[in-house]
N, CA, C and O atoms as CSV, one atom per row, in Angstrom:
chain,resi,resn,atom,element,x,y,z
A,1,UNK,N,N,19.073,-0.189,-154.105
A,1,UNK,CA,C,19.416,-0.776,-152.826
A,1,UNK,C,C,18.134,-0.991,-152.025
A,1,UNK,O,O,17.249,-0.136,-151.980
A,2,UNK,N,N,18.056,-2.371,-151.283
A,2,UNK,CA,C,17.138,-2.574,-150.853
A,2,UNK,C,C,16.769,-2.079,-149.342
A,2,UNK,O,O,17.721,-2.169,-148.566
A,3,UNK,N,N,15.645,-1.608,-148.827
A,3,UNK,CA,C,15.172,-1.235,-147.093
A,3,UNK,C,C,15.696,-2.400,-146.599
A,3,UNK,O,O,15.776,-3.482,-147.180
A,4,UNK,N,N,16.115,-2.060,-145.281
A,4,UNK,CA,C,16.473,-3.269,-144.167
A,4,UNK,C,C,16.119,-2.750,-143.321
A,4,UNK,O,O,16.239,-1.528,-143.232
A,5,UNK,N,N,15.477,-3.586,-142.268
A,5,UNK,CA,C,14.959,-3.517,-141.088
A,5,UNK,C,C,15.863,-3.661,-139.755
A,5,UNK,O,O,16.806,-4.452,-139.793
A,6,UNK,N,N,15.602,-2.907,-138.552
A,6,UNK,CA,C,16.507,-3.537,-137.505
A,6,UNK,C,C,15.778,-4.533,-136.572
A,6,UNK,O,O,14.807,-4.270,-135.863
A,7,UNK,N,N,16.376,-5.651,-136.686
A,7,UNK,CA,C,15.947,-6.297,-135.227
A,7,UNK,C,C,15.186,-5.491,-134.067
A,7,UNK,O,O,15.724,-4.565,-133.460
A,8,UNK,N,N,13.786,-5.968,-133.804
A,8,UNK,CA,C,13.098,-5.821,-132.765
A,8,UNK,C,C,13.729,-5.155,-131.382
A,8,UNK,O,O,13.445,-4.027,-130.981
A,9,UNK,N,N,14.451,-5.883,-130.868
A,9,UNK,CA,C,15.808,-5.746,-129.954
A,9,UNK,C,C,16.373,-4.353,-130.075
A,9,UNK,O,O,16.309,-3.467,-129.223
A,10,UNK,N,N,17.059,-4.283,-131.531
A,10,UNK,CA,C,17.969,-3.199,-131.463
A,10,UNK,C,C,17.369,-1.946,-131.628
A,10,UNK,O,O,17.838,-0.901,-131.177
A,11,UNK,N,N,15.855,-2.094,-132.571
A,11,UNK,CA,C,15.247,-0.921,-132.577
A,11,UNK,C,C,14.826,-0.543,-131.040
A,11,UNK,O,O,14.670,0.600,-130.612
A,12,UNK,N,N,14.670,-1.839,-130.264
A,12,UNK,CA,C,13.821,-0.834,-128.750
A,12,UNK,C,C,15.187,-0.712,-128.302
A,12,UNK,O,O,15.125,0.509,-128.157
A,13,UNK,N,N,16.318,-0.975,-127.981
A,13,UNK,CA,C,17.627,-0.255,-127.573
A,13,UNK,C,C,17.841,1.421,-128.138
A,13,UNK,O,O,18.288,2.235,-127.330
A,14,UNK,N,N,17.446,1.931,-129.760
A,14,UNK,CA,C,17.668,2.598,-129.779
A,14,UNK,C,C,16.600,3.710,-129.167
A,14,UNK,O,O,16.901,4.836,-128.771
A,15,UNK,N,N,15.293,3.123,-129.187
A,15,UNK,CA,C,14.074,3.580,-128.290
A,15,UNK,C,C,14.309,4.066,-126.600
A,15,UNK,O,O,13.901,5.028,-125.950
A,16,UNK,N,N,15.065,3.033,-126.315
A,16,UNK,CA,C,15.646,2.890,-125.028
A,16,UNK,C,C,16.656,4.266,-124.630
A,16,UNK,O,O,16.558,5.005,-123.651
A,17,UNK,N,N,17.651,4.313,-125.764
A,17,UNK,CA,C,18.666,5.477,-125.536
A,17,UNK,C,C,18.046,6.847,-125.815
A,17,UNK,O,O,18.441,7.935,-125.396
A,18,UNK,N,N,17.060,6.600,-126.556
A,18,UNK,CA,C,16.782,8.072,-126.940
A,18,UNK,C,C,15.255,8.510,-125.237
A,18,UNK,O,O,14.856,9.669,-125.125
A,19,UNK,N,N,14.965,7.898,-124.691
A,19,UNK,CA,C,14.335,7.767,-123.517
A,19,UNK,C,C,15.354,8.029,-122.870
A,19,UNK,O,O,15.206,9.160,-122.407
A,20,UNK,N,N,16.441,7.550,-122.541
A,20,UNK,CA,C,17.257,7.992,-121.274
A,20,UNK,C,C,18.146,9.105,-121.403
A,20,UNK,O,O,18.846,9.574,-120.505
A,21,UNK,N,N,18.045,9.585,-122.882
A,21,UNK,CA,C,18.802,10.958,-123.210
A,21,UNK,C,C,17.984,11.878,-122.816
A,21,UNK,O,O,18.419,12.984,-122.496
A,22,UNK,N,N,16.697,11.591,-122.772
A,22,UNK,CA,C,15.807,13.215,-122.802
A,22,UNK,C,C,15.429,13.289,-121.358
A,22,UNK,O,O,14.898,14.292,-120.880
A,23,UNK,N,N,15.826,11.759,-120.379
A,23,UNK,CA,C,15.891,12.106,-118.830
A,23,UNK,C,C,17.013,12.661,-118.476
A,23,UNK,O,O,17.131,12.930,-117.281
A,24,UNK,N,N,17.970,12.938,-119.264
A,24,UNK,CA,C,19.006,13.484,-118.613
A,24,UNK,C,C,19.211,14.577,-119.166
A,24,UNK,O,O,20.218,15.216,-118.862
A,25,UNK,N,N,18.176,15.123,-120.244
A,25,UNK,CA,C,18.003,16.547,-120.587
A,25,UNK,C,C,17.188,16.809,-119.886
A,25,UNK,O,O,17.177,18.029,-119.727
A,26,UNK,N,N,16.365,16.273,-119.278
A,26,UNK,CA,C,15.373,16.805,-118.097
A,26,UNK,C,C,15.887,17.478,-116.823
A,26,UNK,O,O,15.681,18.496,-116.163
A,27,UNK,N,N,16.746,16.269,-116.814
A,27,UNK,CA,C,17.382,15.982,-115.322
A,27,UNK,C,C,18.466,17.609,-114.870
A,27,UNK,O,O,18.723,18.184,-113.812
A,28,UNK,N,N,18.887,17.872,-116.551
A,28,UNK,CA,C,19.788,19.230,-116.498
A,28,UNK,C,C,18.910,20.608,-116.025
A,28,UNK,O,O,19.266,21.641,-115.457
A,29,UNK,N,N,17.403,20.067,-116.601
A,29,UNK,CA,C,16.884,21.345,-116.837
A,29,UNK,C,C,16.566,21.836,-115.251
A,29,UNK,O,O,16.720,22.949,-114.747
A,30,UNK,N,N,16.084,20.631,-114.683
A,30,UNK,CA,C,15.479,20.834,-113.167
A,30,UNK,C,C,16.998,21.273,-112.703
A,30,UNK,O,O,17.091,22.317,-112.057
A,31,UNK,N,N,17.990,20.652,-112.951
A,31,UNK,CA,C,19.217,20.932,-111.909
A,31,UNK,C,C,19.507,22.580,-112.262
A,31,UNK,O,O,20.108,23.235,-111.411
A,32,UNK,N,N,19.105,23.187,-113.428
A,32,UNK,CA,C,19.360,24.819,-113.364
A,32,UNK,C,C,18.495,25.271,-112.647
A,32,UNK,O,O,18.660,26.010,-111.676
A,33,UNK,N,N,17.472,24.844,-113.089
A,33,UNK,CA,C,16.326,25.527,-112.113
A,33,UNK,C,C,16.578,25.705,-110.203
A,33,UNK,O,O,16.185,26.552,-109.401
A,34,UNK,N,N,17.289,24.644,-110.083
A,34,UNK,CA,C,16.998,24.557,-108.528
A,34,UNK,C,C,18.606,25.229,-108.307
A,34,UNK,O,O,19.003,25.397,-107.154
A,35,UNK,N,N,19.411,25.564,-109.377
A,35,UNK,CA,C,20.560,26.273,-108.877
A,35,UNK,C,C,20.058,27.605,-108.932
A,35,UNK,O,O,20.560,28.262,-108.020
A,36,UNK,N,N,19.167,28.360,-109.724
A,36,UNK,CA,C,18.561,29.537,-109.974
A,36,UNK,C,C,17.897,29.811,-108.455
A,36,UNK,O,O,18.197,30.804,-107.793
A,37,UNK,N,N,16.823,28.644,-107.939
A,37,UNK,CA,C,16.519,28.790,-106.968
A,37,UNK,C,C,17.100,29.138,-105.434
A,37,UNK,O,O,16.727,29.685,-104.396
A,38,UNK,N,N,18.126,28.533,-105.925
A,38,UNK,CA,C,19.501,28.410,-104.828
A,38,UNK,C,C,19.787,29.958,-104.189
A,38,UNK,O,O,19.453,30.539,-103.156
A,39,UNK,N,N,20.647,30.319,-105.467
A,39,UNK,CA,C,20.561,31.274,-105.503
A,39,UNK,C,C,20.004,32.765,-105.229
A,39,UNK,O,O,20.680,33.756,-104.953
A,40,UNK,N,N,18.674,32.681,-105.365
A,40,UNK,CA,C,17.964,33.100,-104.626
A,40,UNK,C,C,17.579,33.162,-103.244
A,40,UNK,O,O,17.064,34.103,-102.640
A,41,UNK,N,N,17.956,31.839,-102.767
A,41,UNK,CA,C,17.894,32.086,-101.218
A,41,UNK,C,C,19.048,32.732,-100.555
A,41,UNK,O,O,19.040,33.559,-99.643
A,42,UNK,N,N,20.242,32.089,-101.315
A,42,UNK,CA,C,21.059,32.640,-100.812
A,42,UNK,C,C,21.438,34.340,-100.779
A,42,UNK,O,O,22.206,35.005,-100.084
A,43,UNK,N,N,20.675,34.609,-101.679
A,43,UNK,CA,C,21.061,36.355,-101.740
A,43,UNK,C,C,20.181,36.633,-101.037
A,43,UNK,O,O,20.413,37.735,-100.541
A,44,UNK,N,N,18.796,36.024,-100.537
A,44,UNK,CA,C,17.499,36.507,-99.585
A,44,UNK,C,C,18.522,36.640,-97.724
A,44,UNK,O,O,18.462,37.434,-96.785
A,45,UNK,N,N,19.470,35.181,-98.066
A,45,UNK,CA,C,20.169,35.005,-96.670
A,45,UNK,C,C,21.446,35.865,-96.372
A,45,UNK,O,O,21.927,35.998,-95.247
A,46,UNK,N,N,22.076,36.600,-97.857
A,46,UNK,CA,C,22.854,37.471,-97.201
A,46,UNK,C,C,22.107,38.744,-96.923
A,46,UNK,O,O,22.392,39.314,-95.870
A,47,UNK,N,N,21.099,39.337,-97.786
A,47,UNK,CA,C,20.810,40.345,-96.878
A,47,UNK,C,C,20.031,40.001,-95.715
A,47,UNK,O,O,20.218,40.724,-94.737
A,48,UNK,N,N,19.394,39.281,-95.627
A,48,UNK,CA,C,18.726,39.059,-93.577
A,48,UNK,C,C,20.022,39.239,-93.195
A,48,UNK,O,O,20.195,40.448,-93.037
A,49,UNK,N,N,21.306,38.443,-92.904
A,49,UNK,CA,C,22.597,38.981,-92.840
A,49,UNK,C,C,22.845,40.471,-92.064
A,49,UNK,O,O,22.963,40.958,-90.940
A,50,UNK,N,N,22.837,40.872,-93.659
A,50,UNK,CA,C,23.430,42.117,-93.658
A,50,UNK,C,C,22.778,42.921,-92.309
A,50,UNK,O,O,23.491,43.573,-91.546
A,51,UNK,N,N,21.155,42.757,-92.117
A,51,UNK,CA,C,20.189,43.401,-91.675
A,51,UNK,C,C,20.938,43.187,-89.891
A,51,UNK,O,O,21.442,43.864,-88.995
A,52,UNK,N,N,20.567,41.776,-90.213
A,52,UNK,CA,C,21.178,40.957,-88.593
A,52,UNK,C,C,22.435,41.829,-88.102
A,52,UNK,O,O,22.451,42.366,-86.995
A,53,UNK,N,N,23.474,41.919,-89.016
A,53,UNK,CA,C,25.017,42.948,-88.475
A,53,UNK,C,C,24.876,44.159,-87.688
A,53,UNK,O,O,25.301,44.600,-86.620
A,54,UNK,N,N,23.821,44.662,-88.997
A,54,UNK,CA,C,23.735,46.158,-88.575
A,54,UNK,C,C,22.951,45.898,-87.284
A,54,UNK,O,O,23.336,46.761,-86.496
A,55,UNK,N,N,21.929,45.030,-86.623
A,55,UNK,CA,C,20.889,45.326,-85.502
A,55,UNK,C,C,21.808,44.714,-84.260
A,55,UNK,O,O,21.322,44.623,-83.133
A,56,UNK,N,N,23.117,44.317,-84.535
A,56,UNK,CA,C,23.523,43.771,-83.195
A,56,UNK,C,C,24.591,44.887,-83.344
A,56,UNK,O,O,24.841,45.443,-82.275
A,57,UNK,N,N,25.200,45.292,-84.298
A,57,UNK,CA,C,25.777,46.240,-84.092
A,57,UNK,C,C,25.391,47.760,-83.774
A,57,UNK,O,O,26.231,48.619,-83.505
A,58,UNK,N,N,23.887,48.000,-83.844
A,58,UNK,CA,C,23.308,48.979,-83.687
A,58,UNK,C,C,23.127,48.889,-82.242
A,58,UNK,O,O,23.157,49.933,-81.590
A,59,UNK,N,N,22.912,47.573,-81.563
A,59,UNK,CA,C,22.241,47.653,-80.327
A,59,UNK,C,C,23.960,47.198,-79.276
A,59,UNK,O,O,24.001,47.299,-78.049
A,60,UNK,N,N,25.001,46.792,-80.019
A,60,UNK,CA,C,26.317,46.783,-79.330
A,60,UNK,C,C,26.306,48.390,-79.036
A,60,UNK,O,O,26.277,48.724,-77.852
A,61,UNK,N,N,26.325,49.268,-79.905
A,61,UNK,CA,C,26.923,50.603,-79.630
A,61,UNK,C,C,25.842,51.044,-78.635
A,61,UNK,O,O,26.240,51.871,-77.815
A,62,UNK,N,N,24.269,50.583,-78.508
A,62,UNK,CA,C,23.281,51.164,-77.241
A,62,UNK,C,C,24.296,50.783,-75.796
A,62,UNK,O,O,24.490,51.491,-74.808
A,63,UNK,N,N,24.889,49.255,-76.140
A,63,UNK,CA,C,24.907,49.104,-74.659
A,63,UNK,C,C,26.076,49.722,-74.293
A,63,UNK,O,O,26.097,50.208,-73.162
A,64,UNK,N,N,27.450,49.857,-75.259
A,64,UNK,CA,C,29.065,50.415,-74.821
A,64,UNK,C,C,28.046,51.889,-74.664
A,64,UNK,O,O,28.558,52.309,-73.626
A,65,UNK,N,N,27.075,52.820,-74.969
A,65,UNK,CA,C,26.979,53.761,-74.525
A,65,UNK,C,C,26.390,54.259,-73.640
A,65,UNK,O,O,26.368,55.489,-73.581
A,66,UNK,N,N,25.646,53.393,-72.556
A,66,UNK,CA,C,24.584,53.320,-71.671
A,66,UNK,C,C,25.788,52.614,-70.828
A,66,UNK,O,O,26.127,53.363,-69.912
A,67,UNK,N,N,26.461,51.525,-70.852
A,67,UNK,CA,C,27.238,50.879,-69.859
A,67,UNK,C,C,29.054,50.862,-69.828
A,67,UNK,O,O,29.931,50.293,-69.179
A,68,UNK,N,N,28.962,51.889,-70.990
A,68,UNK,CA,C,30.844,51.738,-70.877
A,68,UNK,C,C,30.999,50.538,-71.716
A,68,UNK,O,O,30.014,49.837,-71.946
A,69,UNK,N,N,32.399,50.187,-72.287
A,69,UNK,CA,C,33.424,49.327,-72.663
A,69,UNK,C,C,33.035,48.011,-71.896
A,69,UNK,O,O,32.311,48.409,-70.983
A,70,UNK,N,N,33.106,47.158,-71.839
A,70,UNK,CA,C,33.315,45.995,-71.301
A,70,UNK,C,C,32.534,44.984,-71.850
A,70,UNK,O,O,31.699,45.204,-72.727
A,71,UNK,N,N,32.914,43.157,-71.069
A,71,UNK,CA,C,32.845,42.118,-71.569
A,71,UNK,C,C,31.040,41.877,-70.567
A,71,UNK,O,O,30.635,42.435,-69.548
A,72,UNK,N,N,30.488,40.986,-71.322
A,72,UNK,CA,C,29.181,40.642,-70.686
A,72,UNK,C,C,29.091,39.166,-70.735
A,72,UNK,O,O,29.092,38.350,-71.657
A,73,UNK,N,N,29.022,39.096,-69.600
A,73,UNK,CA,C,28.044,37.477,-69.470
A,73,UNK,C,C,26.779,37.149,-69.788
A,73,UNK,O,O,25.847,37.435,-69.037
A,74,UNK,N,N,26.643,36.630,-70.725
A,74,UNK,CA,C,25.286,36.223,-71.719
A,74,UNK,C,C,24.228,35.530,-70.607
A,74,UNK,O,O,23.009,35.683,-70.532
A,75,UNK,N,N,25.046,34.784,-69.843
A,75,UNK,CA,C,24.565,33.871,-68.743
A,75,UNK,C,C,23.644,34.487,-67.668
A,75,UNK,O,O,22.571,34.040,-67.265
A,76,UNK,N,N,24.372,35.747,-67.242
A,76,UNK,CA,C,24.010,36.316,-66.114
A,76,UNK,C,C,23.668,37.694,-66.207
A,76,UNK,O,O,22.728,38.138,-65.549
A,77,UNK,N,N,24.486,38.558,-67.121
A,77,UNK,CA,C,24.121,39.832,-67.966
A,77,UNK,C,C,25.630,40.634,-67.060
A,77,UNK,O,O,25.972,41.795,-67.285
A,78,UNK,N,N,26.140,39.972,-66.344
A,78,UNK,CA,C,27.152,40.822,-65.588
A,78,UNK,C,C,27.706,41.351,-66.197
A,78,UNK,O,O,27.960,40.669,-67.190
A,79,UNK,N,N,28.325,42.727,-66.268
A,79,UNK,CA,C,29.345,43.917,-67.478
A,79,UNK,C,C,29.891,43.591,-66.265
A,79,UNK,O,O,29.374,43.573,-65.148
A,80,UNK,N,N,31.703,43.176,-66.859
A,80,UNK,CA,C,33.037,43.131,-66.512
A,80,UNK,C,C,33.828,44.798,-67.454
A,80,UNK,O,O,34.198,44.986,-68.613
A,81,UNK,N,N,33.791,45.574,-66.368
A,81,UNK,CA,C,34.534,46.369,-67.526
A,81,UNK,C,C,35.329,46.294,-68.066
A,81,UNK,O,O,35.882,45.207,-67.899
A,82,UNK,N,N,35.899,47.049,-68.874
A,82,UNK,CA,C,37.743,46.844,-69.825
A,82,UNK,C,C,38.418,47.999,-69.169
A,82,UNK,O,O,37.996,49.143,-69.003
A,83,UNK,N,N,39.572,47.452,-68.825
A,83,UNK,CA,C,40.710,48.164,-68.449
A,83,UNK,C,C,41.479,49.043,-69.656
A,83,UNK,O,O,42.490,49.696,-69.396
């Protein structure tokens, strides 16, 4: 059986597909990467979080114990007590 050749054409088509397969094996590799990265921030952002809870809740219990129970105006700092 004799070699046959492909058309000019069809050989750079298959040139063509095998180029746009390995951009979209690329394209996967960066997209793990930047979910890996993701990830990472996001666990960096729940504990700042976590940190943030505890320091407003550390400094809520300074003020109910220095000023009593009550509501505060952010605006003005006025303590409305609680009934």
């Amino acid at each position: 059986m004799e070699d046959k050749l492909l058309e000019k054409e069809e050989l750079q088509t298959l040139k063509d597909f095998r180029i746009k397969e390995e951009n979209i094996i690329l394209s996967f590799g960066q997209l793990s990467y930047q979910r890996v990265q993701l990830d990472e921030q996001e666990d960096d952002l729940l504990d700042f979080k976590k940190k943030f809870d505890q320091e407003r809740s550390t400094f809520a219990s300074t003020l109910t114990t220095k000023y009593g129970n009550g509501t505060i105006d952010i605006e003005t700092g006025k303590i409305t007590p609680t009934k």
